[in-house]
ZADO-308974 format. One record per residue (C-alpha): x, y, z; residue in one letter. Coordinates in nm, 2 decimals. Layout:
((X Y Z) A)
...
This chain:
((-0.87 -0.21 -0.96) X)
((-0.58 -0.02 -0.74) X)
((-0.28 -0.23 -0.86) X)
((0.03 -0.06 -0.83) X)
((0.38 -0.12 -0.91) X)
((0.61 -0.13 -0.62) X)
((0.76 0.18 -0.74) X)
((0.43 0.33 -0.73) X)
((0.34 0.19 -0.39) X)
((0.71 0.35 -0.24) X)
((0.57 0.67 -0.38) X)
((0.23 0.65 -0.23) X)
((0.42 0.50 0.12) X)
((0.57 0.83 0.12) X)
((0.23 1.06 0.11) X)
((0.06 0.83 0.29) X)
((0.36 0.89 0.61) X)
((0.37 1.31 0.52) X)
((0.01 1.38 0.46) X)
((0.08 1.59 0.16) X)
((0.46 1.64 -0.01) X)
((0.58 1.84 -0.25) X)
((0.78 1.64 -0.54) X)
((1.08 1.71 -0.40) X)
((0.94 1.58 -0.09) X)
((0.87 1.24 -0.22) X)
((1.20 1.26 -0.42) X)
((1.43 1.29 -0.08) X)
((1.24 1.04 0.11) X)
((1.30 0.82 -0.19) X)
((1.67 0.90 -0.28) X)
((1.85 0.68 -0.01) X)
((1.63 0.37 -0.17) X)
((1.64 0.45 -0.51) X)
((1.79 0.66 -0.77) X)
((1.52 0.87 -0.94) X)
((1.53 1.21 -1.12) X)
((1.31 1.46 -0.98) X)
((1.11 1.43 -1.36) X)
((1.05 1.08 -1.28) X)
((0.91 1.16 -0.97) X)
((0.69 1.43 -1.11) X)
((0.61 1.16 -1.42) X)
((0.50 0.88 -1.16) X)
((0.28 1.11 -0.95) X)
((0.08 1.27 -1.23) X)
((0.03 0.90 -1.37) X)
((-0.11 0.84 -1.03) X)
((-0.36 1.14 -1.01) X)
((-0.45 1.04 -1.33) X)
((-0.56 0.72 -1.22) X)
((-0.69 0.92 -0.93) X)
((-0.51 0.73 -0.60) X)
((-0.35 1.07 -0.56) X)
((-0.45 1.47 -0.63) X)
((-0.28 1.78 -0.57) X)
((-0.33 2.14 -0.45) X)
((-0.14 2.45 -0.58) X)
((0.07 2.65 -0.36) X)
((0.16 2.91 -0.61) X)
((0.36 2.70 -0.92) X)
((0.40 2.42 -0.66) X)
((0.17 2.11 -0.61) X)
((0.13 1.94 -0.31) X)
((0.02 1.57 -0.39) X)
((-0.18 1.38 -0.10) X)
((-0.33 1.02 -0.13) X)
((-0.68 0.96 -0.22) X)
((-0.67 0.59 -0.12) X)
((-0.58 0.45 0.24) X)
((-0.28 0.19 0.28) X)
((-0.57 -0.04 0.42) X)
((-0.72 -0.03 0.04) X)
((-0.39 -0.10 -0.11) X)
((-0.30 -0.39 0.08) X)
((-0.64 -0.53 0.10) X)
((-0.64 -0.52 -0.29) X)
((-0.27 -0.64 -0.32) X)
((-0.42 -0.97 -0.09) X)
((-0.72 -1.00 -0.29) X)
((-0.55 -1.02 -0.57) X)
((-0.28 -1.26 -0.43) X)
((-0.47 -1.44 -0.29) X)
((-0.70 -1.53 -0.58) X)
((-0.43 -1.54 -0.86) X)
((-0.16 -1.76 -0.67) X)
((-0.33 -1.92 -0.39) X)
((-0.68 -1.99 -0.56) X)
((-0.88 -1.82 -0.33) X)
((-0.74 -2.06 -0.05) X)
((-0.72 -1.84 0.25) X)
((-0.55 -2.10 0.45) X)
((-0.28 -2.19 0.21) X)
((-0.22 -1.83 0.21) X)
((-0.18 -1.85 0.56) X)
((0.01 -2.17 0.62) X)
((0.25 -1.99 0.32) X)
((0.35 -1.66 0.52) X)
((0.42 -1.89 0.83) X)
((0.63 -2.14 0.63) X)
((0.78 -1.90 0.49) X)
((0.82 -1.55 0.76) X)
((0.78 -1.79 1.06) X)
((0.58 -1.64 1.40) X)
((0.70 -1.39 1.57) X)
((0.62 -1.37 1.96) X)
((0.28 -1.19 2.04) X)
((0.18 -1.30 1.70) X)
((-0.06 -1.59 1.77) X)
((-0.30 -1.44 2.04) X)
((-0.34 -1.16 1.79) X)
((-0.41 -1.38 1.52) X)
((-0.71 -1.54 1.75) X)
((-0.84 -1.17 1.88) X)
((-0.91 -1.14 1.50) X)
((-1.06 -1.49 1.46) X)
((-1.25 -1.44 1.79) X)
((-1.33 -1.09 1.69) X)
((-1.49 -1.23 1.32) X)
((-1.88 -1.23 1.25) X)
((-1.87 -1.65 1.21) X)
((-2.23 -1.62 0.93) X)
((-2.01 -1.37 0.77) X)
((-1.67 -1.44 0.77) X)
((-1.60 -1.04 0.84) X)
((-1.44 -0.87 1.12) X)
């Protein structure tokens, strides 16, 4: 299972965006959002290698940590999992929720149909 705190998902936003960073890296892109010491930084990405969703290379006595799983795996986890521990596996209620709730924005509906058009209808896939 990939689930992350959000703390740990605004760290991997950041190597997912650079490619690769160093810690200070992920540290500065983080500072203006949140006040963390350089340690923690360190701390959070060697938690994550350990659960290997990120590794590192060495450049001399620096590491440069890159993601090992897409944003496209994280979020599709994040949905499975909200969607089967709040919404019951109700796909629509999960739906009719994030308009209720975000509204539509313009554009929004003839993409929402390309994907519904675009779906394999014996397997529910895109």
């Amino acid at each position: 299972m990939l689930s992350v705190t959000d703390l740990q998902l605004d760290v991997l936003r950041v190597l997912w965006r650079r490619g690769e960073a160093l810690v200070a890296d992920v540290h500065a892109d983080l500072a203006d959002e949140r006040e963390l010491a350089p340690t923690t930084v360190a701390t959070l990405l060697t938690r994550l290698e350990k659960r290997e969703l990120v590794s590192h290379r060495s450049e001399g006595r620096r590491h440069l940590y890159k993601a090992l799983v897409s944003e496209a795996e994280v979020r599709r986890e994040i949905l499975d999992t909200v969607t089967d521990d709040v919404f019951e596996g109700d796909v629509s209620a999960l739906v009719c929720q994030l308009l209720d709730v975000r509204g539509i924005a313009p554009g929004d509906v003839e993409k929402v149909r390309a994907l519904i058009d675009a779906m394999d209808p014996d397997q529910g896939e895109l």
